[in-house]
MDTraj code that builds the backbone (N, CA, C; nanometers):
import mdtraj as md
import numpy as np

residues = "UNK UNK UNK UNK UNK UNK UNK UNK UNK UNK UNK UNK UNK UNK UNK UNK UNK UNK UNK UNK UNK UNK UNK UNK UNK UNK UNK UNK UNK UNK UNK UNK UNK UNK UNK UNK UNK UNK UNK UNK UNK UNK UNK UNK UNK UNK UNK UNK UNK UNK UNK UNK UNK UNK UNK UNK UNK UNK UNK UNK UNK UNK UNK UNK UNK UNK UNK UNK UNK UNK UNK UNK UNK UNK UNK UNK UNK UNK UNK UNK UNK UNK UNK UNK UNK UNK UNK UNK UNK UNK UNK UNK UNK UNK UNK UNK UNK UNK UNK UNK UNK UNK UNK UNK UNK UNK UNK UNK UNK UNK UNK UNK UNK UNK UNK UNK UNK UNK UNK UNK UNK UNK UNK UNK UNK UNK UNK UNK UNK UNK UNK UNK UNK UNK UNK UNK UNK UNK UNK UNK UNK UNK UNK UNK UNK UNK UNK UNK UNK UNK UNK UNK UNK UNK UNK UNK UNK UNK UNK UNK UNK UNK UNK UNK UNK UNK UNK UNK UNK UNK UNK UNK UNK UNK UNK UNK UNK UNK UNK UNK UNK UNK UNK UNK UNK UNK UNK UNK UNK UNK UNK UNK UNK UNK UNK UNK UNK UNK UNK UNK UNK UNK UNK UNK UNK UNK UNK UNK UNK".split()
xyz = np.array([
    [13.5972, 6.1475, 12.8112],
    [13.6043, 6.2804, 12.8747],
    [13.5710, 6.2672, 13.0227],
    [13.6541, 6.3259, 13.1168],
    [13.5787, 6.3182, 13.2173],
    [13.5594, 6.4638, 13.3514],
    [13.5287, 6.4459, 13.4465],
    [13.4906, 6.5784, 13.5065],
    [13.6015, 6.7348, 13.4651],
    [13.7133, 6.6691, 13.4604],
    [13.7716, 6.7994, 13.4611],
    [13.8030, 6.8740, 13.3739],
    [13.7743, 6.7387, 13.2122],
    [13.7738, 6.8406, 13.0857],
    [13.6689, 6.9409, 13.0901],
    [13.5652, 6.9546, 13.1678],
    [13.4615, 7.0246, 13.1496],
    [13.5296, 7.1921, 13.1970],
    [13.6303, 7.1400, 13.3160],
    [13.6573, 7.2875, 13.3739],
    [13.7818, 7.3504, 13.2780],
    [13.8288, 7.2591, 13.2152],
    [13.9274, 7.3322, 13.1160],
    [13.8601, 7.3731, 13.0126],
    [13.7323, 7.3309, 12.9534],
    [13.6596, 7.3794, 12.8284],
    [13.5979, 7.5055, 12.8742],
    [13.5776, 7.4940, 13.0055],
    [13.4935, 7.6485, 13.0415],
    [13.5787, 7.7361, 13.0256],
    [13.7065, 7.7344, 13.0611],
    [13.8626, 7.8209, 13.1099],
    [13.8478, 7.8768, 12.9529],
    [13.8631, 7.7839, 12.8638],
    [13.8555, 7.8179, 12.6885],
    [13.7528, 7.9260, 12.6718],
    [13.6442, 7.8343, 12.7278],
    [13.4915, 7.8766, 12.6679],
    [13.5300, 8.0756, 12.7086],
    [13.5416, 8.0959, 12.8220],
    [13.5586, 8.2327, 12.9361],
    [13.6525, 8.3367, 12.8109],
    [13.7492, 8.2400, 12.7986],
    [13.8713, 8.3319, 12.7477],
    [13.8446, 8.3670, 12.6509],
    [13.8081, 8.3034, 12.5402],
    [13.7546, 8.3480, 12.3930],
    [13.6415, 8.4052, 12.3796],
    [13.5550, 8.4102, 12.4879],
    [13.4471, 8.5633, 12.5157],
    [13.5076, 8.7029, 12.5143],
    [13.5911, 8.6549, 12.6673],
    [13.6777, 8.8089, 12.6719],
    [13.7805, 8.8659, 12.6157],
    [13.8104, 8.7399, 12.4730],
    [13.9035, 8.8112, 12.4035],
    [13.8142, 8.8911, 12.2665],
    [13.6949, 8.8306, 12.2717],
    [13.6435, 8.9039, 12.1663],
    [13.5681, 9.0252, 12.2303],
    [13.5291, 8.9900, 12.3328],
    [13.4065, 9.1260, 12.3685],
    [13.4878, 9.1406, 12.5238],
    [13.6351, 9.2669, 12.5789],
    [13.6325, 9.2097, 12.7293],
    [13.5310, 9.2738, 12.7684],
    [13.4456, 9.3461, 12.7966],
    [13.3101, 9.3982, 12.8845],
    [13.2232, 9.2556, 12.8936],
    [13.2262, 9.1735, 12.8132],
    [13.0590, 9.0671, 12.7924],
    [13.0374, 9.1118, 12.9263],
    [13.1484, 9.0155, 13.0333],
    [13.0500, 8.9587, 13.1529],
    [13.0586, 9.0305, 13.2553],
    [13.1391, 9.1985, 13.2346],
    [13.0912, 9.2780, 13.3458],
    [12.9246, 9.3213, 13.2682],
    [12.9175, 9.3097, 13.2114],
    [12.7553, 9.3300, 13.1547],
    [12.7011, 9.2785, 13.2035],
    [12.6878, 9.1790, 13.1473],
    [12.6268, 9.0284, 13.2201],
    [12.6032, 9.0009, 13.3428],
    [12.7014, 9.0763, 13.4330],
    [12.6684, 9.0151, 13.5816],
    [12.6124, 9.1554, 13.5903],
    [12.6199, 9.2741, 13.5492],
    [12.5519, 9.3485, 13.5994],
    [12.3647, 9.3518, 13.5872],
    [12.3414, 9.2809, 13.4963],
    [12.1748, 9.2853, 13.4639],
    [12.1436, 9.1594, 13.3346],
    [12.0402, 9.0790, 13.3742],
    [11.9903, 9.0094, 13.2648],
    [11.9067, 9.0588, 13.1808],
    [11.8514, 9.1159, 12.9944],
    [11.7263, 9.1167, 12.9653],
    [11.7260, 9.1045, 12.8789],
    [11.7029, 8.9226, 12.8855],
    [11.6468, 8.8719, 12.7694],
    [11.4780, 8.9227, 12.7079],
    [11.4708, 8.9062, 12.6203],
    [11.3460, 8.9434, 12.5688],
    [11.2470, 8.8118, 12.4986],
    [11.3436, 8.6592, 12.5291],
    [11.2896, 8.5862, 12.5073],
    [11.2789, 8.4553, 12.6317],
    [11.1984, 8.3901, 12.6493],
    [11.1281, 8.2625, 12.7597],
    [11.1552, 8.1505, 12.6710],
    [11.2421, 8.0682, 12.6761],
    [11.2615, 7.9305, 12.6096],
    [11.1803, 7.7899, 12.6817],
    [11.1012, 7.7780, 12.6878],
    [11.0787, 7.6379, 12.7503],
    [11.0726, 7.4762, 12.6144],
    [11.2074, 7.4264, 12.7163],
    [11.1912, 7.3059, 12.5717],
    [11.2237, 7.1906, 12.6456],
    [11.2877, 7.1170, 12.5974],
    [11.3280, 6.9615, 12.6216],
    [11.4566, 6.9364, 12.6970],
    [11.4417, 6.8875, 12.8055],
    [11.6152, 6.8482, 12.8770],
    [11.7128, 6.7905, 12.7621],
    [11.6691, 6.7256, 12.6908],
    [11.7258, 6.6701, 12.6033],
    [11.8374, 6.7409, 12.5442],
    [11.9830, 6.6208, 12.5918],
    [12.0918, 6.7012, 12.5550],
    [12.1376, 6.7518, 12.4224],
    [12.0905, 6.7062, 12.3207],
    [12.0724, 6.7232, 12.1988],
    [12.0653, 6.8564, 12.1315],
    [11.9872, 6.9290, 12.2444],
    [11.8872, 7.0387, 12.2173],
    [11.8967, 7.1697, 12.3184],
    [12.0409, 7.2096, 12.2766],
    [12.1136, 7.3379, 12.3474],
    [12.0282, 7.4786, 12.2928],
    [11.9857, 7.5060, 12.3993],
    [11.8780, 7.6223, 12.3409],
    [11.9402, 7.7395, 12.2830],
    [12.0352, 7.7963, 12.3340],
    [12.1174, 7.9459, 12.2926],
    [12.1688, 7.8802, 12.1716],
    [12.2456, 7.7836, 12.1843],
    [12.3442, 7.7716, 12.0694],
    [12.2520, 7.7270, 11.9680],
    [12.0716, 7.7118, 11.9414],
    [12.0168, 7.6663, 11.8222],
    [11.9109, 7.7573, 11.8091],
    [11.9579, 7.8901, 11.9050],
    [11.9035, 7.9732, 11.8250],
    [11.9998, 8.1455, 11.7944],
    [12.1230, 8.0662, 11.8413],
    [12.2512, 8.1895, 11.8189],
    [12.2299, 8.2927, 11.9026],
    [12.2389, 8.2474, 11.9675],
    [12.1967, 8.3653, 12.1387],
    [12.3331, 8.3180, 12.2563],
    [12.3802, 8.4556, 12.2942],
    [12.4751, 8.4875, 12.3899],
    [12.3984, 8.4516, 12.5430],
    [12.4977, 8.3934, 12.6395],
    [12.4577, 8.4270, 12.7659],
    [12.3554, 8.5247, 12.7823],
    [12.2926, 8.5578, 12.8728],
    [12.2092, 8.6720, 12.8938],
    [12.1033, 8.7132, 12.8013],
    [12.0821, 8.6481, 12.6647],
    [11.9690, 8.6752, 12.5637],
    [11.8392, 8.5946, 12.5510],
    [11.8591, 8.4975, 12.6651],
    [11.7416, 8.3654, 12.6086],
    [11.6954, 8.3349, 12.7462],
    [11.5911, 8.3569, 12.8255],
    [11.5823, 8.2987, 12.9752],
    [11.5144, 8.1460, 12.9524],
    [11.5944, 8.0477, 13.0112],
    [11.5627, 7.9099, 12.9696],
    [11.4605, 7.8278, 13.1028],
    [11.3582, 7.7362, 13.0502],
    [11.3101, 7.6256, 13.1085],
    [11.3229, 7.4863, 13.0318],
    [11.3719, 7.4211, 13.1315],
    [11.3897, 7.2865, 13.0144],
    [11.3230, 7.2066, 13.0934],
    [11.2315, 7.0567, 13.0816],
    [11.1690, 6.9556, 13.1254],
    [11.2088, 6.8585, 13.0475],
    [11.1512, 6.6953, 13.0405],
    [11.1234, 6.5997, 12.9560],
    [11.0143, 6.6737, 12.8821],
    [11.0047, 6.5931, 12.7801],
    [10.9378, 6.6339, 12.6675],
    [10.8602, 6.7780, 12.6650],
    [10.8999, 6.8913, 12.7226],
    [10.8744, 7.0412, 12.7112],
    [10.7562, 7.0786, 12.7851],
    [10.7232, 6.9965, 12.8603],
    [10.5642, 7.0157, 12.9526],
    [10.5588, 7.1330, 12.9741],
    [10.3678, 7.1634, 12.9871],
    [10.3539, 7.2795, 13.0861],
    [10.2647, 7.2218, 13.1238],
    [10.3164, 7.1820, 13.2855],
    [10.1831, 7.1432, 13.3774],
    [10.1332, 7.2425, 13.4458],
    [10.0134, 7.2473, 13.4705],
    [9.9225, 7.3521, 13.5338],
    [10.0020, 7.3898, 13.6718],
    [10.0255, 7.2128, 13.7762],
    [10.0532, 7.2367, 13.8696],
    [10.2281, 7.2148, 13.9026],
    [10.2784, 7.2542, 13.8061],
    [10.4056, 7.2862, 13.7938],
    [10.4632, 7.4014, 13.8768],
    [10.5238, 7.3776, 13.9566],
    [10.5470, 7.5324, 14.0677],
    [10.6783, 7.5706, 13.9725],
    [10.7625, 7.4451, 13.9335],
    [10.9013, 7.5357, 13.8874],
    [10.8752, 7.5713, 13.7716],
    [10.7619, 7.5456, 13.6838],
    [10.7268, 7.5887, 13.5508],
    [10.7132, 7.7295, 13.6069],
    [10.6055, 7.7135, 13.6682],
    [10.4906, 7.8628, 13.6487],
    [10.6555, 7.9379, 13.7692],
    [10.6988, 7.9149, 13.8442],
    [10.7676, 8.0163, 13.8854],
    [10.8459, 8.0953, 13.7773],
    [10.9175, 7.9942, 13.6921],
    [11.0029, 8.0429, 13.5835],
    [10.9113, 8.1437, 13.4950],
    [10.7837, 8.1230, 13.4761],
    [10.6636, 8.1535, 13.3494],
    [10.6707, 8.2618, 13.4286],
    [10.6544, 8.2640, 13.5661],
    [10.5853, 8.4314, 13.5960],
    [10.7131, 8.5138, 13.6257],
    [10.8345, 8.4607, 13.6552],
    [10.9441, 8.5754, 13.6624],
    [10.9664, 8.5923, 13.5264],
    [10.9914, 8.5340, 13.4250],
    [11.0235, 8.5988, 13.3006],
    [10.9051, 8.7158, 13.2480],
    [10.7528, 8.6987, 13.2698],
    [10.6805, 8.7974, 13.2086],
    [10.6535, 8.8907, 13.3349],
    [10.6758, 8.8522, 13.4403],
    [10.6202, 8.9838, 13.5108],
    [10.7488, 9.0527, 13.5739],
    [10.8755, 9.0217, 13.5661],
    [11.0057, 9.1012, 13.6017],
    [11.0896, 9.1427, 13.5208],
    [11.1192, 9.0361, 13.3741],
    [11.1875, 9.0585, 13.3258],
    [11.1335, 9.0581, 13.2121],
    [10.9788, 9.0761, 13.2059],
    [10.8997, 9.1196, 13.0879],
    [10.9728, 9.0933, 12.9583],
    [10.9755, 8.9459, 12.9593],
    [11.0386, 8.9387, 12.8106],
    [10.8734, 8.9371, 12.6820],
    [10.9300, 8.9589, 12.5499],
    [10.8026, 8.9877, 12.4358],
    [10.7929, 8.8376, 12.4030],
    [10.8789, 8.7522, 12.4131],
    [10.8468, 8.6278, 12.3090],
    [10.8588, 8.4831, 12.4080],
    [10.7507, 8.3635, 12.4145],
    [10.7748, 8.2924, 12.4485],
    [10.7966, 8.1848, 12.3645],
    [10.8528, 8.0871, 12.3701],
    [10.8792, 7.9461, 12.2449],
    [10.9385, 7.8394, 12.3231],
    [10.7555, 7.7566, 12.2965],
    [10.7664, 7.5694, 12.3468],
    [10.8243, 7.5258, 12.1848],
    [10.9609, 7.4937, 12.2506],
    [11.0153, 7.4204, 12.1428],
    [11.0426, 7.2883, 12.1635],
    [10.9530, 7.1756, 12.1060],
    [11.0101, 7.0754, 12.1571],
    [11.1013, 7.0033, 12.0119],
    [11.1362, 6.8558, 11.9926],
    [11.2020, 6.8038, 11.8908],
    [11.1273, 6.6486, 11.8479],
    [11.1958, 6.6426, 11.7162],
    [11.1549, 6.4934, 11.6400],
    [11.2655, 6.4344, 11.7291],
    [11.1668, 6.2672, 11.7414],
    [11.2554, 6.1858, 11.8078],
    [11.2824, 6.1607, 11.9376],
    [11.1748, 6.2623, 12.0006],
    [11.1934, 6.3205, 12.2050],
    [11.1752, 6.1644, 12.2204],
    [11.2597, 6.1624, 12.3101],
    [11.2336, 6.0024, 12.4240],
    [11.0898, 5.9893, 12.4654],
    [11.1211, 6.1048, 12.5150],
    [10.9722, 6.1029, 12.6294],
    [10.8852, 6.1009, 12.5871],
    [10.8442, 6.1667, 12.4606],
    [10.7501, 6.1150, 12.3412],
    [10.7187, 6.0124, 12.3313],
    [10.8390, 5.9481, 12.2608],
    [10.8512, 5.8212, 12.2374],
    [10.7893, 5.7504, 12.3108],
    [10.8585, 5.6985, 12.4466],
    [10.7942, 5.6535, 12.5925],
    [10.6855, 5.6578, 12.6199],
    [10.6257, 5.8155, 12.5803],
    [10.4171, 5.8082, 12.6051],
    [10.3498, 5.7491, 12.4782],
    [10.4542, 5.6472, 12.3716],
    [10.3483, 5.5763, 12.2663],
    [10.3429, 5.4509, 12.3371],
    [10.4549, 5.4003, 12.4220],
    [10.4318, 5.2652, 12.4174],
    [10.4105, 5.2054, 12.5623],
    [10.4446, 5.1049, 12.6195],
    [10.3936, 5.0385, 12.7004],
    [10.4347, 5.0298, 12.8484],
    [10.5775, 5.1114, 12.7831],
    [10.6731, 4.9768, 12.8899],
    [10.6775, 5.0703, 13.0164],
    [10.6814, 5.0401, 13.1645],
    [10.6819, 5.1261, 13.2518],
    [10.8333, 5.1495, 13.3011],
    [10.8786, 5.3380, 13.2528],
    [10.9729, 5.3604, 13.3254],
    [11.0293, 5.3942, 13.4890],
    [10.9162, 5.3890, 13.5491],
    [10.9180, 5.4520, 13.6610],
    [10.7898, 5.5450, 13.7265],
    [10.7848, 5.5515, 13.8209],
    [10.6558, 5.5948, 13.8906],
    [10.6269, 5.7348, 13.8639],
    [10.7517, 5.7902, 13.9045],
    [10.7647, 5.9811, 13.8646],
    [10.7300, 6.0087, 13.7147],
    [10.8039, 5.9503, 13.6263],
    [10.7987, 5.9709, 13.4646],
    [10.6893, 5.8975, 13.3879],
    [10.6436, 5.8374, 13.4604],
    [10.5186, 5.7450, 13.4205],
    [10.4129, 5.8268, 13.4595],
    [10.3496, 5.9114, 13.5217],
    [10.2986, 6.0073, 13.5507],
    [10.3311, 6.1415, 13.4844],
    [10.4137, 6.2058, 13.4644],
    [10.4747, 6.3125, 13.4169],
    [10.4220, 6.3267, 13.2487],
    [10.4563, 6.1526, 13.1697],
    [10.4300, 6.1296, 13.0699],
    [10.3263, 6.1277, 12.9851],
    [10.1790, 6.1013, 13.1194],
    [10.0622, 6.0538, 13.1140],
    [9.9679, 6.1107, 13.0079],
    [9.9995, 6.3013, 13.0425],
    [9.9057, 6.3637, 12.9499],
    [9.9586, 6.3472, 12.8062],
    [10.0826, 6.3295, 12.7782],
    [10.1259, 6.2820, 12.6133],
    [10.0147, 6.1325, 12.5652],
    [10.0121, 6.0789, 12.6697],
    [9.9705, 5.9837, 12.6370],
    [9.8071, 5.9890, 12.5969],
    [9.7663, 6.0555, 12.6902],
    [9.5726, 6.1423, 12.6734],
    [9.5969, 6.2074, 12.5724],
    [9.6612, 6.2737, 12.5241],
    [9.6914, 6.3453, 12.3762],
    [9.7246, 6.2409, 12.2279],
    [9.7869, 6.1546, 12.2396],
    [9.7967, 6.0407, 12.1709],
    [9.6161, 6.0111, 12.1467],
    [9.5898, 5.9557, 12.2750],
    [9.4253, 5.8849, 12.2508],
    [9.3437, 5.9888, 12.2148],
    [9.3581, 6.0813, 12.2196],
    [9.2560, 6.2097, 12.1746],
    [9.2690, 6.2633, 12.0111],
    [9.3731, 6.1727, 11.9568],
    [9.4300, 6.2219, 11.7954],
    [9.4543, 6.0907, 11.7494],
    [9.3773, 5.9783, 11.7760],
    [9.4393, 5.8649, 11.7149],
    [9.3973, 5.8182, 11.6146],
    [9.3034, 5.8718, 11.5456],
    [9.2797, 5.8770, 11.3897],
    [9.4069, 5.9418, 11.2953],
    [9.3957, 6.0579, 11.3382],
    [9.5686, 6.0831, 11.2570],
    [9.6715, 6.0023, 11.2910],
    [9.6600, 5.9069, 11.3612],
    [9.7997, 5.8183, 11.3205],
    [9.7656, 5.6467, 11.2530],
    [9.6593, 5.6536, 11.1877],
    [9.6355, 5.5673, 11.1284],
    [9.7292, 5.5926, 10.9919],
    [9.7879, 5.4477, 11.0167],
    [9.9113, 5.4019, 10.8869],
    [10.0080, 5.4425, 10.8870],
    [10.0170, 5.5202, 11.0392],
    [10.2119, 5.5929, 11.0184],
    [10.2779, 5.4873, 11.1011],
    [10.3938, 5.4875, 11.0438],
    [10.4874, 5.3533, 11.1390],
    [10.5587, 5.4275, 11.2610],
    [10.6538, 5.3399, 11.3024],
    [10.6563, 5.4094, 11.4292],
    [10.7295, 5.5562, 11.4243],
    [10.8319, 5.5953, 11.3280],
    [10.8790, 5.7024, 11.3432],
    [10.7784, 5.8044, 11.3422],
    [10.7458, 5.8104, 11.2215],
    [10.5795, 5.9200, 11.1748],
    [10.4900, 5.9651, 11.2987],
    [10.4769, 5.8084, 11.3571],
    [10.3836, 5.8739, 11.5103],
    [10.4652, 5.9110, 11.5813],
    [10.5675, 5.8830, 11.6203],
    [10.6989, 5.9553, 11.7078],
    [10.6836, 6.1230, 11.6611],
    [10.6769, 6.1734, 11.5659],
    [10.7085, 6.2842, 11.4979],
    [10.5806, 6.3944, 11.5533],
    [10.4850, 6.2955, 11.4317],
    [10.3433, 6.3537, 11.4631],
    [10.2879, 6.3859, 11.6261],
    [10.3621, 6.2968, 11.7155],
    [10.2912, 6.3393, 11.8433],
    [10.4007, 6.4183, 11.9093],
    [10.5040, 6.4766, 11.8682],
    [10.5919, 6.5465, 11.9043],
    [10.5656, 6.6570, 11.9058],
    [10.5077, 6.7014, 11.7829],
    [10.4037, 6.8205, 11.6918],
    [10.2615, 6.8619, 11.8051],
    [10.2084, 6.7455, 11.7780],
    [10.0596, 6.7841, 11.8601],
    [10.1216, 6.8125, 12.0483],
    [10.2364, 6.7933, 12.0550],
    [10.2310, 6.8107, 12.1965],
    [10.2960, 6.9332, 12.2078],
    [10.3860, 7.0145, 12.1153],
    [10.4122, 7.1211, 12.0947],
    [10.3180, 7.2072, 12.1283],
    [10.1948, 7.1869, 11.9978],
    [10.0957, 7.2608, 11.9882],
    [9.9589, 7.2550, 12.1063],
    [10.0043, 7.1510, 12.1918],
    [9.9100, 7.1855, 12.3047],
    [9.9879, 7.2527, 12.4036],
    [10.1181, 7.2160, 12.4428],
    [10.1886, 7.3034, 12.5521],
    [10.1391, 7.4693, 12.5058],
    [10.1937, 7.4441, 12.4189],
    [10.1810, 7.6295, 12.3519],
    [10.0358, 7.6847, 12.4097],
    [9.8952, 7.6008, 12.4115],
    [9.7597, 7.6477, 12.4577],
    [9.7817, 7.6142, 12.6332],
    [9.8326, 7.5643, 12.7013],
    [9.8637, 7.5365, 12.8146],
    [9.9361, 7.7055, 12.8752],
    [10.0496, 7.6556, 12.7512],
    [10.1113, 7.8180, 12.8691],
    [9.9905, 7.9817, 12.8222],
    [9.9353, 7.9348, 12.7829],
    [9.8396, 8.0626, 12.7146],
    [9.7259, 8.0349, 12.7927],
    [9.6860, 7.9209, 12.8569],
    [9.5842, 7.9373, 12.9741],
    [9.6343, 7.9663, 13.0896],
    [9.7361, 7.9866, 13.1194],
    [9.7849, 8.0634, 13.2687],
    [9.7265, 8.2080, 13.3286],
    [9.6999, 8.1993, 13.4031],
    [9.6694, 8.3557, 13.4436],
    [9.8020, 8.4489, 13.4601],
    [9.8905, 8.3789, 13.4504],
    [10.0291, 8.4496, 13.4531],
    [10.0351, 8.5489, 13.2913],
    [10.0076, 8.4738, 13.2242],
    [10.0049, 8.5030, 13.0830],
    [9.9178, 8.5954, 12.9756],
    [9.7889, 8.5588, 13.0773],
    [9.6355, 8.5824, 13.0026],
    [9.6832, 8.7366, 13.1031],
    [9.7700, 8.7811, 13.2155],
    [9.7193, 8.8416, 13.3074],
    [9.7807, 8.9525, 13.2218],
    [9.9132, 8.9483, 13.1929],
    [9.9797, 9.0113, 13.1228],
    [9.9133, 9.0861, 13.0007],
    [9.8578, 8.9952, 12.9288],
    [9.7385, 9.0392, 12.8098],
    [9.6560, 9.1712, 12.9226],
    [9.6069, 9.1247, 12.9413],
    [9.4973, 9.1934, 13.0204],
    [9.5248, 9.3493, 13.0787],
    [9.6856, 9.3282, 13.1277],
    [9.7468, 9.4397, 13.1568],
    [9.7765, 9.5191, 13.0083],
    [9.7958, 9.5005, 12.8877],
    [9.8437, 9.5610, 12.8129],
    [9.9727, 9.5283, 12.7580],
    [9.9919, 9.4261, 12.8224],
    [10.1055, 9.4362, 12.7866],
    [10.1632, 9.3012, 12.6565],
    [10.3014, 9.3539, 12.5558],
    [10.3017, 9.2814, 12.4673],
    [10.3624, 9.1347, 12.4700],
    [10.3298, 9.0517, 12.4326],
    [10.3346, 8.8946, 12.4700],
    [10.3195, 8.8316, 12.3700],
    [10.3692, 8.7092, 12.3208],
    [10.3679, 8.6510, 12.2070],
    [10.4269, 8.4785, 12.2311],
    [10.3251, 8.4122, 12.2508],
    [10.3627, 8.2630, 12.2238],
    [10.3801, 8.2224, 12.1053],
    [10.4747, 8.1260, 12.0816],
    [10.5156, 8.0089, 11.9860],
    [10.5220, 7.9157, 11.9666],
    [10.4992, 7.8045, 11.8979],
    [10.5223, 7.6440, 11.8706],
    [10.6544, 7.6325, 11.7942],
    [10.7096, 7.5714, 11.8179],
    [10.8671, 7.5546, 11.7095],
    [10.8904, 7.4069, 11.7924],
    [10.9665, 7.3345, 11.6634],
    [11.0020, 7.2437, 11.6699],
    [11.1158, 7.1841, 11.6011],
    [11.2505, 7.0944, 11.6801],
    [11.3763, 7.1573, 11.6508],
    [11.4300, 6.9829, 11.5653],
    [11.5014, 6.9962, 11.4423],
    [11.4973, 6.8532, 11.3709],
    [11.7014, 6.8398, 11.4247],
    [11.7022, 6.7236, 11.4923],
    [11.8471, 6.6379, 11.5575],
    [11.9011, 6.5879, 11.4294],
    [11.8129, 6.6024, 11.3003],
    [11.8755, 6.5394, 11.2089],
    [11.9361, 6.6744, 11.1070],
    [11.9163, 6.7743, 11.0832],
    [11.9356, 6.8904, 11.0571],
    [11.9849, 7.0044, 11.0907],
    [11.9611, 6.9908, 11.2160],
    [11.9677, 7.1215, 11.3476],
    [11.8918, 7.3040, 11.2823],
    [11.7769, 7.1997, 11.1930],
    [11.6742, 7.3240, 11.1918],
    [11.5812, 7.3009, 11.2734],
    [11.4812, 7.4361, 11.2955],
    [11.3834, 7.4800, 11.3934],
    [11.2714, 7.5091, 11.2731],
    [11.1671, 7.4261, 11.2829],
    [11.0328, 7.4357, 11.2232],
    [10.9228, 7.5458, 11.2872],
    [10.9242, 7.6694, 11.2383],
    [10.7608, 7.6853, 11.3134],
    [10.6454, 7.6630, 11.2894],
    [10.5663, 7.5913, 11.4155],
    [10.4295, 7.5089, 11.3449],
    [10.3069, 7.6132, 11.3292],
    [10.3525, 7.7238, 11.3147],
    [10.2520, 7.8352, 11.3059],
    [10.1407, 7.8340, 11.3840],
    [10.1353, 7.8821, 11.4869],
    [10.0395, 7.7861, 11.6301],
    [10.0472, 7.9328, 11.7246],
    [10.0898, 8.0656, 11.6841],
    [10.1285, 8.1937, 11.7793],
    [10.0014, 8.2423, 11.8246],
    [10.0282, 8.2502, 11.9682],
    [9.8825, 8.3413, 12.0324],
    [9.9952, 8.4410, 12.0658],
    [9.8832, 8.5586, 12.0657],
    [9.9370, 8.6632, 12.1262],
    [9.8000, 8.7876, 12.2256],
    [9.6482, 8.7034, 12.2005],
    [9.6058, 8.8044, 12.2803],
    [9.4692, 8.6741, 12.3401],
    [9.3864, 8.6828, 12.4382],
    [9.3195, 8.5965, 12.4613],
    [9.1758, 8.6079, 12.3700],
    [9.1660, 8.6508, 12.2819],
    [9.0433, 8.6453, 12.1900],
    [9.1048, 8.5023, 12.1350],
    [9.2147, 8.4620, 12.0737],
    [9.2709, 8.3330, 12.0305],
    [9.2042, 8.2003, 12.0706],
    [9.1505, 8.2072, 12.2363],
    [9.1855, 8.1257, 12.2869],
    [9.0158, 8.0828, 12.2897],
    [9.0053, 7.9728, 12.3635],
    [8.8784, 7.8908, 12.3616],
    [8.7976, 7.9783, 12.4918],
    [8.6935, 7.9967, 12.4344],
    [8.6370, 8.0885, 12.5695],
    [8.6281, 8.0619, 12.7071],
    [8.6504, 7.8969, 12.7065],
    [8.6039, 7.8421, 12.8309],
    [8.7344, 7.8515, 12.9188],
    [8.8904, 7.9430, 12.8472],
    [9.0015, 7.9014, 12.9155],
    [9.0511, 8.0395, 12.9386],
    [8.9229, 8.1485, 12.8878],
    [8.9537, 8.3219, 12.9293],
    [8.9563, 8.3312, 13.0588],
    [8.9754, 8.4156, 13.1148],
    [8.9772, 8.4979, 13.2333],
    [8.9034, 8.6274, 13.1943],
    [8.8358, 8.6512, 13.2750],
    [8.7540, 8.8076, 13.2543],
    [8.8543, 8.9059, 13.3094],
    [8.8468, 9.0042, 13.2484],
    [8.9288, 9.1572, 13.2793],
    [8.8969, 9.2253, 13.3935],
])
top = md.Topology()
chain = top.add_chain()
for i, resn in enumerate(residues, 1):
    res = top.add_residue(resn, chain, resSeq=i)
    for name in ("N", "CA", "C"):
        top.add_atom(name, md.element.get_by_symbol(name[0]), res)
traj = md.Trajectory(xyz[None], top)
């Protein structure tokens, strides 16, 4: 395949929108509001609308390597604070997957590079902080298992933001998620991991009102 099948698949992609719905994309360009914040995995594998059956305009997306939320992430938290404070969506979901590279990459040794070798690091402090649970799993199992635990810490990451906690605070309704998406299935697991108000959270990561 090369560059220009892409512009004939779009020509397809366009036409068989507006033959089923013609308004979609005067809609569409007229206003976005999604009601959901996707942050997941670059990983091409792992098309966010199409694995969770969502149209243009229904899903506002962030994608990284392995689904980070770094504190000092400007394009995270920019994305984090226009979706809840403009386009006030209700639901957020760190979805990451079995099998992430970048996962993978923060079990073992080998150095990819200066940027991603850094980027990777806290998977890797998360690994050493749970390494009793991976006693006796071979390598897939820990591939899996730390796919999981890194889910379930992003998910407390974007819930220590003041972007997030601020929203709480205002009243307003908000709802994080853990989900995690199987390349071998193309199901979505939820790891049952939902905050939705800061009593949830560890006291030392509140914000006072």
């Amino acid at each position: 395949m090369d560059i220009h099948q892409l512009l004939d698949n779009n020509r397809h992609w366009s036409a068989t929108l507006r033959a089923r719905d013609p308004e979609f994309f005067a809609r569409l360009a007229r206003q976005q509001r999604p009601e959901f914040l996707w942050i997941g995995c670059s990983d091409s594998r792992v098309p966010a609308n199409e694995v969770v059956g969502l149209l243009p305009g229904e899903l506002f997306v962030h994608r990284n390597v392995a689904n980070m939320v770094v504190a000092t992430d400007m394009n995270l938290l920019s994305v984090l604070q226009y979706a809840v404070d403009v386009l006030r969506v209700r639901e957020i979901i760190v979805c990451g997957h079995y099998g992430c590279g970048g996962v993978r990459a923060a079990l073992g040794h080998a150095a990819l590079g200066q940027l991603i070798d850094n980027w990777l690091r806290a998977i890797k402090a998360l690994y050493h902080q749970n390494l009793e649970r991976f006693a006796g799993l071979d390598e897939e199992q820990a591939v899996n298992l730390l796919c999981e635990l890194n889910v379930q810490r992003q998910v407390r990451n974007v819930c220590h933001t003041p972007i997030v906690q601020g929203a709480w605070l205002r009243g307003q309704p908000l709802a994080v998620h853990g989900w995690i998406y199987g390349l071998d299935d193309g199901r979505v697991k939820d790891l049952e991991v939902t905050v939705d108000s800061p009593a949830q959270l560890d006291e030392t990561f509140r914000y006072d009102p």
